[in-house]
C-alpha positions, 0 to 999 in steps of 0.5 A, spaced: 709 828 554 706 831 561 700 836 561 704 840 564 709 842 557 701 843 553 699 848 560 706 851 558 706 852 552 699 855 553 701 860 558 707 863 554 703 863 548 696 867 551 701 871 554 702 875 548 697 879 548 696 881 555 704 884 553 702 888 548 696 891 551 701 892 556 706 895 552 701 899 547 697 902 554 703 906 558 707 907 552 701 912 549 699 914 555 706 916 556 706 919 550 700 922 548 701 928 553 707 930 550 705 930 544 698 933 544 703 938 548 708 939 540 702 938 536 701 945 533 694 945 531 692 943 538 690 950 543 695 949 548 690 949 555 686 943 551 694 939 550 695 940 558 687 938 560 688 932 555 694 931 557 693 931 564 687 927 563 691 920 560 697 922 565 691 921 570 688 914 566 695 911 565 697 909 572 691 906 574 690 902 566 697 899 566 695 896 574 689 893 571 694 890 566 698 888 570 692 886 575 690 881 570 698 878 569 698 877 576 692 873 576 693 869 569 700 867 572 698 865 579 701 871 583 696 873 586 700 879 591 698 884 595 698 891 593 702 896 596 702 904 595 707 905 590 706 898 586 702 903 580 710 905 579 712 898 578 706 895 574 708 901 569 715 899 569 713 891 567 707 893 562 713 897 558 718 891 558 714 885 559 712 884 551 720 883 550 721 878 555 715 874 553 716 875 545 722 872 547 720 866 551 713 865 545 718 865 540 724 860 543 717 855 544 713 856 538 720 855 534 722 849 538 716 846 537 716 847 530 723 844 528 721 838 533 714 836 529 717 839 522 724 834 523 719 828 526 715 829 520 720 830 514 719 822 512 711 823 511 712 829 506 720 830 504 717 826 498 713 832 496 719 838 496 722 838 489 729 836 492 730 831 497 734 828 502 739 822 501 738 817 506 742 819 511 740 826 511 732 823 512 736 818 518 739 825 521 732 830 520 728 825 525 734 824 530 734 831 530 727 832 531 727 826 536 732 830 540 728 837 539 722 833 542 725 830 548 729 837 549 721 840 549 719 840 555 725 842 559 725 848 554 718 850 555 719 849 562 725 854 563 720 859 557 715 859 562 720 860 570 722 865 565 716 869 564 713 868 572 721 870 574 720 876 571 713 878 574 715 876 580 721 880 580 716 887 578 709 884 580 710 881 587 712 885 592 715 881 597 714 880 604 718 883 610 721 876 611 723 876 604 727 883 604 734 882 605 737 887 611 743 891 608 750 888 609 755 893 612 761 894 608 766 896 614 766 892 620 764 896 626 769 893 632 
């Protein structure tokens, strides 16, 4: 296995936590206005300054967030006036993407090293495998652990797609010229 899958599985896994900052940060800063707003204890001109003061952070909070996605996944784009709108929509949705992908690869690469393993401590678990069964764990960890980098691989284009799709704001070139439904003759 190249370094590339260990670099991978890196980038997923520390992914995590920056996702759910990222959900945690515009969720309640969406969130508390309104409740500060219903709260019944809360005098109403302090629910609107409150409000307005964590409506105010939430925007520039969540392009800090995303700010820093953009550099931990190598994106590095530039920034443009209405880009605060995007990084908020990416802090709400992001955790789901990358739970996803964190789970598919920690998951893949326990079945593969548990299966390969199983010979060294199936003696240990109070039933064990016929022979066969122990023949066909290893198989499977084999195929799992040849599958593994092919499987983090796609985890991790999978994570940089979706940022790139709400974090990059893509260049004049790029951007595609509307298409005429009906032809003019």
């Amino acid at each position: 296995m190249g370094q590339s899958i260990y670099r991978d599985t890196a980038r997923i896994l520390a992914g995590v936590p920056y996702s759910l900052a990222g959900l945690v940060v515009p969720a309640a800063g969406l969130a508390l206005p309104a409740v500060s707003l219903l709260w019944p204890s809360v005098p109403l001109a302090l629910g609107v300054a409150a409000g307005g003061a964590v409506l105010a952070v939430t925007p520039p909070a969540a392009s800090a967030l995303a700010d820093r996605q953009r550099r931990r996944l190598g994106l590095g784009a530039p920034r443009r006036g209405g880009q605060w709108r995007l990084d908020v929509v990416y802090g709400l949705t992001s955790c789901f993407v990358c739970l996803a992908t964190a789970l598919a690869t920690v998951v893949w690469w326990t079945v593969g090293v548990a299966c390969l393993a199983y010979p060294l401590y199936g003696w240990a678990l109070p039933y064990r495998l016929p022979t066969i069964g122990t023949a066909l764990c290893v198989l499977t960890g084999l195929l799992v652990v040849v599958a593994l980098p092919a499987v983090v691989g796609a985890c991790a284009r999978a994570q940089v797609a979706y940022a790139r799709l709400l974090l990059v704001v893509p260049s004049p070139s790029r951007e595609v010229s509307p298409v005429p439904l009906v032809s003019s003759r």
